[in-house]
C-alpha positions in Angstrom: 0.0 0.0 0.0 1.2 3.2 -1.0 2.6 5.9 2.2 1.9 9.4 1.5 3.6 12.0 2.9 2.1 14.4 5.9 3.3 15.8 9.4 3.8 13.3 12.2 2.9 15.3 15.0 -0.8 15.5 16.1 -3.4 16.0 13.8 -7.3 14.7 13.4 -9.4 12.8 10.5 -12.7 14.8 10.6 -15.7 13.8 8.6 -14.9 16.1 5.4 -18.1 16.6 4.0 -16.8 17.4 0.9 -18.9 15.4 -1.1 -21.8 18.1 -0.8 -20.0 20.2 -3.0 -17.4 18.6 -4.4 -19.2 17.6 -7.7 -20.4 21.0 -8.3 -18.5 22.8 -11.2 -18.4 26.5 -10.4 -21.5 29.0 -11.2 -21.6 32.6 -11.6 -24.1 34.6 -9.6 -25.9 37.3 -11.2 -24.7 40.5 -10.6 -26.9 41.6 -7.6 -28.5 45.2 -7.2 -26.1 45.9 -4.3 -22.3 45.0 -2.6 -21.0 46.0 0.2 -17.4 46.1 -0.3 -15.6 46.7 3.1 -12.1 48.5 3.4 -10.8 46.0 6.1 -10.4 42.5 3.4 -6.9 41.5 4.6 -4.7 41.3 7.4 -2.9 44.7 8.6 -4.4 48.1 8.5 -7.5 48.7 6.6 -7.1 50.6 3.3 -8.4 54.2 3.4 -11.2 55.5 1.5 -10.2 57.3 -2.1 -14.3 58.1 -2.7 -17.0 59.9 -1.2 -20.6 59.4 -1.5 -22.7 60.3 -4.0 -19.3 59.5 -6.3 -19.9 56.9 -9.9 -17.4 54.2 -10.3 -16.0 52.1 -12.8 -15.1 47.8 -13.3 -12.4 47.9 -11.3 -11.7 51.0 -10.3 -9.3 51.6 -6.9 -11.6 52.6 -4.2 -9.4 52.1 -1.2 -5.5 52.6 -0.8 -3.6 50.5 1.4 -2.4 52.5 4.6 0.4 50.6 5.8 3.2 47.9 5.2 1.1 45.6 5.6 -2.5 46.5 4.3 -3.8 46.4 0.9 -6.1 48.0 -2.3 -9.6 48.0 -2.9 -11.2 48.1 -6.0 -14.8 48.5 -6.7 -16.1 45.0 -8.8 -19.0 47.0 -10.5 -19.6 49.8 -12.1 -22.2 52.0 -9.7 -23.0 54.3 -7.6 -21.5 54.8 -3.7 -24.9 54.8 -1.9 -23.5 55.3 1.6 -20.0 54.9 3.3 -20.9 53.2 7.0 -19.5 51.0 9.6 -20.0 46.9 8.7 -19.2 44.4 11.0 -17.5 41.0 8.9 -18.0 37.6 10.0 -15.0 37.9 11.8 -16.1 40.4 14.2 -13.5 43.2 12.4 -15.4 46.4 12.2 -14.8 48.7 9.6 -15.6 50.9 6.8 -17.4 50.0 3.7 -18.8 51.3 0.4 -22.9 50.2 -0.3 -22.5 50.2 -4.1 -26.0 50.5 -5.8 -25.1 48.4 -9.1 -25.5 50.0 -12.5 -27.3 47.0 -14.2 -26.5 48.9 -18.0 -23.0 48.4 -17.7 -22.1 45.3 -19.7 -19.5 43.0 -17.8 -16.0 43.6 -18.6 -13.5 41.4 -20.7 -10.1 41.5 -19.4 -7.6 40.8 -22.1 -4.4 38.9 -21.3 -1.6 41.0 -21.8 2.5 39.6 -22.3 3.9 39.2 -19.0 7.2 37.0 -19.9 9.1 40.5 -20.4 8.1 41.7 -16.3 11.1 42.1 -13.9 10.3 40.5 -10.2 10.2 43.7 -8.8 7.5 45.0 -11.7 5.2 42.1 -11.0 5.3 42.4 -7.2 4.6 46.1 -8.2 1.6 44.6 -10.1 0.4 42.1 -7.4 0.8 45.1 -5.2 -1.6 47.2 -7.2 -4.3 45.0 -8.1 -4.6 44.1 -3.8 -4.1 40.5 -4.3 -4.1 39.1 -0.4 -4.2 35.1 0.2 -7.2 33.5 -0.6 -7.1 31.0 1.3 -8.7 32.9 4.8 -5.2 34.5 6.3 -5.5 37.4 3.8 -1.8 38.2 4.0 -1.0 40.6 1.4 0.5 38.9 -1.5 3.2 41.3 -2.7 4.8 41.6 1.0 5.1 37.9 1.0 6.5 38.1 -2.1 9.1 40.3 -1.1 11.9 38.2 0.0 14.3 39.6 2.7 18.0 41.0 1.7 20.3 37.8 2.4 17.6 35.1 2.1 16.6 32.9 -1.3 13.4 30.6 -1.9 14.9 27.3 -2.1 11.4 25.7 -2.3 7.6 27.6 -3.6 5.2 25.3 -2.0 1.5 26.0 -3.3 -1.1 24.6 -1.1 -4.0 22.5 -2.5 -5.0 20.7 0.4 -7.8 22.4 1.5 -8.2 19.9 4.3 -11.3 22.1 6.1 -14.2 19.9 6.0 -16.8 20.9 3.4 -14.8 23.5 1.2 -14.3 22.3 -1.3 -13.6 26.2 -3.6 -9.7 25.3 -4.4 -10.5 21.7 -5.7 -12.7 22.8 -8.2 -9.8 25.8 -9.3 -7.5 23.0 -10.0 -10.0 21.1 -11.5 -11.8 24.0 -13.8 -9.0 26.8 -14.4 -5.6 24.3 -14.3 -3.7 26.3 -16.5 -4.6 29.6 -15.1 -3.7 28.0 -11.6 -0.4 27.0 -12.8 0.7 30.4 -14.7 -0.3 31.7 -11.8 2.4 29.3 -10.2 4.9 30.2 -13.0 4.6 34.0 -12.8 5.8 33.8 -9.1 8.4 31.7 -9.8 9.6 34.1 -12.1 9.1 36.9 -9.5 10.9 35.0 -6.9 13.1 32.3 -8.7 12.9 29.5 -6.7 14.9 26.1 -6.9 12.2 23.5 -6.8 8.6 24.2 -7.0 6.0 22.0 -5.5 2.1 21.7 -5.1 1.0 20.1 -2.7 -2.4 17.9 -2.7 -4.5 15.9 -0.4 -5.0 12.0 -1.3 -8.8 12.7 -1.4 -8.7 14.7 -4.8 -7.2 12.0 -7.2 -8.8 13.7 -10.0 -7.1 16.9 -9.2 -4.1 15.3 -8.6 -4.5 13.7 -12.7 -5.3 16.4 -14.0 -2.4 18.9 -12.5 0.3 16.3 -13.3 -1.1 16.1 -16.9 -1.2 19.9 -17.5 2.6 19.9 -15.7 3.7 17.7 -18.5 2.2 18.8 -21.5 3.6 22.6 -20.4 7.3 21.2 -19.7 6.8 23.5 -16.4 9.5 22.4 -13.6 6.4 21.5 -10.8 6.4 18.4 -8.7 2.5 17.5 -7.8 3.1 15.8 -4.5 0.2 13.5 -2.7 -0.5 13.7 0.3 -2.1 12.0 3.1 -5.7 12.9 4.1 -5.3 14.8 7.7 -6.1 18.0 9.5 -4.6 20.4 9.9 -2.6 19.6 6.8 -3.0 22.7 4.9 -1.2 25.1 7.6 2.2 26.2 6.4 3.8 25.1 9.2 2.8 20.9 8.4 2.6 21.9 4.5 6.5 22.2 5.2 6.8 19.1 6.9 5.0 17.0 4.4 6.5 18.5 1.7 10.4 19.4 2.2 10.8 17.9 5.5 11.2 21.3 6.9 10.4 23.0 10.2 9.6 26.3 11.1 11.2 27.7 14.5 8.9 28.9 16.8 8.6 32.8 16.1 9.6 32.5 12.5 8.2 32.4 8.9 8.5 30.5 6.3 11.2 32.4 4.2 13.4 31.7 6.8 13.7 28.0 6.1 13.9 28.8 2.5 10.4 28.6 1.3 7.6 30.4 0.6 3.5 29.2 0.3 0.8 30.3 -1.6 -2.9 29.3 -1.6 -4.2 27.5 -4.9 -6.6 30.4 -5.1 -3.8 33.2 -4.8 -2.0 31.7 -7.5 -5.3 31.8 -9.9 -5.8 35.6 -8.6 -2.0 36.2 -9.1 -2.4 35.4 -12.7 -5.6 37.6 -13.3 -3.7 40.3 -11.5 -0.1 39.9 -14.0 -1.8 38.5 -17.0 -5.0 40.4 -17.3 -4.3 43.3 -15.0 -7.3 42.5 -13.2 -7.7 43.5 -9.3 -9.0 40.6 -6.8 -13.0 41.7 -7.4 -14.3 38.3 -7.1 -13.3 34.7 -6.0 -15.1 31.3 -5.9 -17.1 30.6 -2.5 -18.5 26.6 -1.3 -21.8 27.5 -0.1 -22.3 24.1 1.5 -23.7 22.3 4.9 -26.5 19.7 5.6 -28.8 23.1 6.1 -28.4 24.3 2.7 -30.6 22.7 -0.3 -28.4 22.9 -3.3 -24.6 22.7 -2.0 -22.7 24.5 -4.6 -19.1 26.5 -5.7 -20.5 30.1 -6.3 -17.8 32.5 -8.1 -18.9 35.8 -7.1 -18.5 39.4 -6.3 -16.3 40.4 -3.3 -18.9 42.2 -1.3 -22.2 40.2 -2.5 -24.2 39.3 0.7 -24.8 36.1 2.1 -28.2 36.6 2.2 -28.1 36.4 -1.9 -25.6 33.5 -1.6 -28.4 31.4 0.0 -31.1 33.0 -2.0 -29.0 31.3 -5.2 -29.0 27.8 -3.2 -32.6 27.8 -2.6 -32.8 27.8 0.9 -36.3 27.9 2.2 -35.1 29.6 5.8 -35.9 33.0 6.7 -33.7 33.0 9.4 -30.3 30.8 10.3 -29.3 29.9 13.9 -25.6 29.7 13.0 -23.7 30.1 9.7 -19.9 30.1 9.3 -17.6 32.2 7.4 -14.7 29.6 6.2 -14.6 26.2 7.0 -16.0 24.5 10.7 -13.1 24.0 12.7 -11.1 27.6 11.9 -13.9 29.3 10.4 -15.6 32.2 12.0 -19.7 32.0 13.1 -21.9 34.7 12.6 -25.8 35.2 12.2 -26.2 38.5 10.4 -27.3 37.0 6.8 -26.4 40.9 5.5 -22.6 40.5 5.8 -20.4 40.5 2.7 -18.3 38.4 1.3 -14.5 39.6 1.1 -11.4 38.8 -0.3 -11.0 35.9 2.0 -14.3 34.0 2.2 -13.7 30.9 1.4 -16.9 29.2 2.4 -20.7 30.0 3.7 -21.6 27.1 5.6 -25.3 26.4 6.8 -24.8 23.2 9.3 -27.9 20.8 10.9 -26.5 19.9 13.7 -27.1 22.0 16.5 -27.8 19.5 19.3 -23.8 19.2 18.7 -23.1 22.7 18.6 -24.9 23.4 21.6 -23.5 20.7 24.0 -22.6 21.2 27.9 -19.3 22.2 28.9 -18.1 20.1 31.8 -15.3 19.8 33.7 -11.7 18.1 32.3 -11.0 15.2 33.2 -6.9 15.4 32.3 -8.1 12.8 29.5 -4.7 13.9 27.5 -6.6 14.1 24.0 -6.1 17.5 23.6 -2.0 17.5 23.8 -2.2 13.7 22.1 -3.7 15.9 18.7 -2.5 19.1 18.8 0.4 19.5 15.6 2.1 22.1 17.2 3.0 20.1 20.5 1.4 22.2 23.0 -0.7 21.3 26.2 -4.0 23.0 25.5 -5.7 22.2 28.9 -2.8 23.5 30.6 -2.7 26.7 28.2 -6.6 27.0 29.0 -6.1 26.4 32.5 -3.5 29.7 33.1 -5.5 31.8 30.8 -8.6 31.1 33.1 -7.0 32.1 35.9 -5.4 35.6 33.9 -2.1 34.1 34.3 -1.0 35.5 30.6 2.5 35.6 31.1 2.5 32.1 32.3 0.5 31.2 29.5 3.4 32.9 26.7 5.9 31.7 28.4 4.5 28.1 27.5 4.7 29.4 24.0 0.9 30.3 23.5 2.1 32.0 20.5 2.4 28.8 18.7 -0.7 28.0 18.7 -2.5 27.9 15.2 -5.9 27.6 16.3 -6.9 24.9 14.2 -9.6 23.6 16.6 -8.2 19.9 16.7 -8.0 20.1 20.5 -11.4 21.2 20.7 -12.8 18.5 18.4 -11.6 16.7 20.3 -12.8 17.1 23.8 -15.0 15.1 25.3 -15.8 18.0 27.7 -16.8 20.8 25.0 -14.4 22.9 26.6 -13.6 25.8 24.4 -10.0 25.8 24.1 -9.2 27.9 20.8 -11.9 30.5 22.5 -9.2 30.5 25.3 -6.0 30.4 23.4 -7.7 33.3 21.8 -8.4 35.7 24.4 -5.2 34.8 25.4 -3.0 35.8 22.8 -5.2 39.0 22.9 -4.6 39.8 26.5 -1.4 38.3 27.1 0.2 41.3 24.2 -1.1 43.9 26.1 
């Protein structure tokens, strides 16, 4: 029986779910009457506003600029009219400001032409990256062109793209490789050539065979220099940290990134908007969404507008509810739960899921009973009881000093707790209070 590579550490084997979606080629939504496309769709400071109210705007025209080193663009995906400039809240929980774009229905869609790119310097298509506010797709929103810019005195041995999508029912970046494979691997190929790596390598979970085919096919008829690795089905696979161990056998000190071992990661669904961005000088105005979960009546992989509402999301699914006790933003065990059916969608929305199961969601928390499971599962070798414990007594300091930091909040700890005791709630609040 064939081994495939993954991390050793830790790690859990949820019920994926991914077969709600999974055979579900991509639709567009219509265009709806009106977006609300907030200023705050990445991580770092929130871009700041470059239009008033009252103001028309083009396809793709810049509305916000990025305020900081790390921030990023906004561009407006219709053409419209600003209705009102006010405070949203996302899914989650960052409050900021947003444009409510009445949609002009007259405008015809745009065609983006490709345009040469094989002439660009590194510098001019980080430049370009920059400008069109690619962030990662995948629910970090990093911006793309800092990652891109690699330190003075450090090299990418190794560009490691990230196709696991190991969240159970998102199943957005299978159906990229599957639908757009060449655009997916330009994608690859234009930052290879902004960052000239030794090796490149995408990376792929063991339960999408038929992505794995059809990348390895496309690699070979192009000549490009990309190894499709396989790897073994297992959350949390698709962090960067465990990408790197199941990859290229490397791993990431504690308080340090990814160049610094000589690689760098992208999302599948970065690489796709990196080569709109380069090729067809296009700005990160829409993306593909799984709208998904046992609640929702026709599972599908929407590719729509950043800033289209849920509400129209579901609306498109036919689903017969009025109102939702829970939805998520992203996938169920890092995603983000909310119950306003009026937020938008943003730059990283990788999933609305609608789940049925909220006898589950809504079970006692009792007391632990030092069962071990927790520390047994979690990749980053921590012991989350004990993390929880300090942090629920305010001891903070106590609580870094165990390296709390590390933690990636992927939820395998609490999935796995037969207590229901919130643990990435805790490690949460204290990260928050234990930087202060």
């Amino acid at each position: 029986m064939q081994r495939f590579p993954t991390f050793r550490k830790g790690g859990v084997h949820p019920d994926d779910k991914k077969s709600l979606s999974s055979p579900c080629a991509i639709e567009r939504l219509p265009v709806p009457s009106e977006l609300i496309v907030p200023l705050s769709q990445h991580l770092g400071a929130p871009a700041s506003a470059l239009k008033q109210k009252g103001e028309t705007l083009d396809i793709g025209e810049k509305i916000g600029k990025a305020s900081g080193f790390i921030s990023a663009d906004v561009h407006s995906p219709v053409a419209g009219l600003i209705k009102d400039i006010r405070k949203v809240t996302l899914a989650n929980s960052v409050v900021c400001d947003a444009f409510v774009i009445a949609v002009d229905a007259k405008q015809p869609v745009k065609v983006w032409e490709e345009q040469p790119y094989a002439h660009l310097s590194g510098a001019q298509i980080i430049s370009i990256v920059q400008d069109m506010g690619v962030v990662g797709t995948g629910g970090a929103t990093f911006p793309t062109h800092v990652k891109l810019m690699v330190p003075k005195g450090k090299s990418v041995d190794a560009l490691v793209v990230n196709g696991v999508e190991c969240e159970p029912y998102l199943t957005a970046d299978h159906r990229l490789m599957l639908e757009e494979t060449d655009k997916v691997l330009q994608g690859v190929m234009i930052v290879a050539q902004a960052v000239s790596p030794k090796r490149i390598i995408i990376g792929v979970e063991n339960n999408k065979p038929d992505a794995i085919e059809v990348l390895r096919n496309a690699v070979s008829q192009k000549g490009y220099p990309i190894d499709v690795v396989p790897l073994k089905v297992k959350y949390p696979q698709g962090d960067e940290k465990q990408l790197l161990k199941a990859t290229i056998g490397r791993e990431i000190p504690s308080g340090k990134l990814p160049i610094d071992v000589g690689a760098l990661v992208l999302n599948v669904g970065t690489s796709f908007a990196v080569y709109e961005a380069v090729a067809l000088r296009k700005p990160l105005i829409d993306r593909v969404v799984t709208v998904s979960g046992e609640a929702i009546a026709s599972p599908k992989n929407i590719r729509t507008y950043v800033g289209t509402k849920v509400v129209d999301l579901l609306a498109y699914c036919g689903n017969p509810k009025e109102r939702y006790e829970k939805m998520i933003s992203g996938g169920p065990m890092m995603g983000f739960a909310f119950f306003d059916d009026q937020t938008p969608i943003t730059k990283g929305s990788s999933g609305i899921l609608v789940l049925d199961n909220q006898k589950e969601l809504d079970a006692p928390t009792t007391a632990c009973i030092s069962c071990g499971r927790c520390v047994a599962v979690c990749p980053m070798g921590l012991q989350p009881t004990k993390l929880y414990k300090l942090i629920e007594h305010r001891r903070y300091e106590d609580a870094m000093k165990m390296n709390l930091m590390d933690c990636k909040e992927c939820g395998c700890c609490a999935y796995t707790c037969p207590a229901h005791i919130p643990l990435v709630h805790g490690m949460k609040l204290g990260k928050k209070l234990g930087r202060k």
